[in-house]
C-alpha positions as CSV (number, residue, x, y, z in Angstrom):
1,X,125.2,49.5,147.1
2,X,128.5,51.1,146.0
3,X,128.7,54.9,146.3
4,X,131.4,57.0,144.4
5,X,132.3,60.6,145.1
6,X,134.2,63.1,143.0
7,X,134.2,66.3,142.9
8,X,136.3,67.9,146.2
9,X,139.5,69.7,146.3
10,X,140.8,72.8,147.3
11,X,138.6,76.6,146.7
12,X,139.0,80.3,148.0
13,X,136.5,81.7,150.2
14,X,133.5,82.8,147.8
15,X,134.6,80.2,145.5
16,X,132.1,77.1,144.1
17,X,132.8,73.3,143.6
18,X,130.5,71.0,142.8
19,X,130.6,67.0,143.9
20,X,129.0,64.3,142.3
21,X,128.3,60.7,143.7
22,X,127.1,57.8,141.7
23,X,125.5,54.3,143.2
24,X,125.8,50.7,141.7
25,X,124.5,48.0,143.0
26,X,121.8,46.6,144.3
27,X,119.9,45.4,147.5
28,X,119.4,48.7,149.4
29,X,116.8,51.5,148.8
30,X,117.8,54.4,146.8
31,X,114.4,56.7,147.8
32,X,116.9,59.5,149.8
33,X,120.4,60.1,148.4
34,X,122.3,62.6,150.0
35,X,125.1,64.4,151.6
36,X,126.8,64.4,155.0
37,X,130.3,66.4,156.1
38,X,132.4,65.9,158.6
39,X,135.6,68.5,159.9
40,X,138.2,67.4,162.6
41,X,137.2,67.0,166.0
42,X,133.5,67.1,164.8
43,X,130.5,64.8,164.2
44,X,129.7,63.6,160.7
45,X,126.6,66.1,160.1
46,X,123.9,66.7,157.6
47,X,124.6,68.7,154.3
48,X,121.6,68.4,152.3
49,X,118.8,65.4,151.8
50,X,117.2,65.1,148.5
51,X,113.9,62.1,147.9
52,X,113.1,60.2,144.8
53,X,110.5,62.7,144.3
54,X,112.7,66.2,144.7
55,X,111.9,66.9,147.8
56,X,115.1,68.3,149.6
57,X,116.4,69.0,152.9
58,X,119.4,71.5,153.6
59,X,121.3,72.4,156.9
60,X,120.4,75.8,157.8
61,X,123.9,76.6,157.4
62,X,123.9,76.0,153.8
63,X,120.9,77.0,152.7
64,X,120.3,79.2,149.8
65,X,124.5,78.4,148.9
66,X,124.4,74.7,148.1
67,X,121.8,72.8,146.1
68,X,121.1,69.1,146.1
69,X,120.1,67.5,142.6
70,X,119.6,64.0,141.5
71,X,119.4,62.3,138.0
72,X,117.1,59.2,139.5
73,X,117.7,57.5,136.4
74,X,121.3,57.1,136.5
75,X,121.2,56.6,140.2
76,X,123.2,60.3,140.5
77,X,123.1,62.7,143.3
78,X,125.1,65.8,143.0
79,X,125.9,68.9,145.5
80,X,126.6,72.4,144.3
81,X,128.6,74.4,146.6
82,X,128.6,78.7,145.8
83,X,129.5,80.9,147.9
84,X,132.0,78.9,150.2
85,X,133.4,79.6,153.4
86,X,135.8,78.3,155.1
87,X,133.7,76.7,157.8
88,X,133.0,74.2,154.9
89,X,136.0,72.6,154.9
90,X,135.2,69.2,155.6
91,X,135.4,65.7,154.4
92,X,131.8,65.2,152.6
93,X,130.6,61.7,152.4
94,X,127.7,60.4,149.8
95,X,124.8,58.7,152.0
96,X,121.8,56.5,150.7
97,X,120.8,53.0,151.6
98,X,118.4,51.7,153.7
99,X,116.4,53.4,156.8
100,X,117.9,56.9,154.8
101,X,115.2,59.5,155.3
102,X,115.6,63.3,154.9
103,X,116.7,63.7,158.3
104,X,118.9,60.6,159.3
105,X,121.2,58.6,157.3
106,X,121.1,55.3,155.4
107,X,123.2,52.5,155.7
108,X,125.6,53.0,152.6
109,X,128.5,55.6,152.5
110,X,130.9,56.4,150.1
111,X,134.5,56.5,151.1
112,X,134.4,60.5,151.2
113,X,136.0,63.8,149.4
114,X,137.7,66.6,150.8
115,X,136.8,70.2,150.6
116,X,138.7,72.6,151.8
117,X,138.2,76.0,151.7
118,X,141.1,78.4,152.1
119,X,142.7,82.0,150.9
């Protein structure tokens, strides 16, 4: 499966940006679609999870400023950032693919957007 991001750029503290990430393809499962970031000198870490069936999973450090959504139908997962900080900046990668669950990645990545938050 192919996975496409768009969305990132550059946003002052408090400010929103939303990404988007659409899959094509075929051979790999598409029951968790998610979101994973990753800043310099840092692992790649866990943004938000979301299932086939809505059922999300956010890092603690987002919650209740980000929210995962997915259009199943068009194979679509998208993030909503509010709220940002500059602790966000990151490179966010688009996750799905086989052995994804709501806590570990799958096997498919998309080639990754930048978000950088800064006054």
């Amino acid at each position: 499966v192919q996975l496409v991001e768009s969305g990132g750029g550059l946003v002052q503290p408090g400010g929103s940006l939303r990404l988007s990430c659409a899959a094509s393809g075929s051979g790999a499962s598409l029951y968790v679609m998610g979101w994973y970031r990753q800043a310099p000198g840092n692992q790649r870490e866990l943004v938000a999870t979301v299932t086939r069936g809505d059922i999300t999973k956010y890092a603690d450090s987002v919650k209740g400023r980000f929210t995962i959504s997915r259009d199943s139908s068009k194979s679509t997962v998208d993030l909503q950032m509010n709220s940002l900080k500059p602790e966000d900046t990151a490179v966010y990668y688009c996750n799905t693919g086989n052995g994804a669950t709501l806590r570990a990645p799958g096997d498919s990545w998309g080639q990754g957007t930048q978000v950088t938050v800064s006054s």
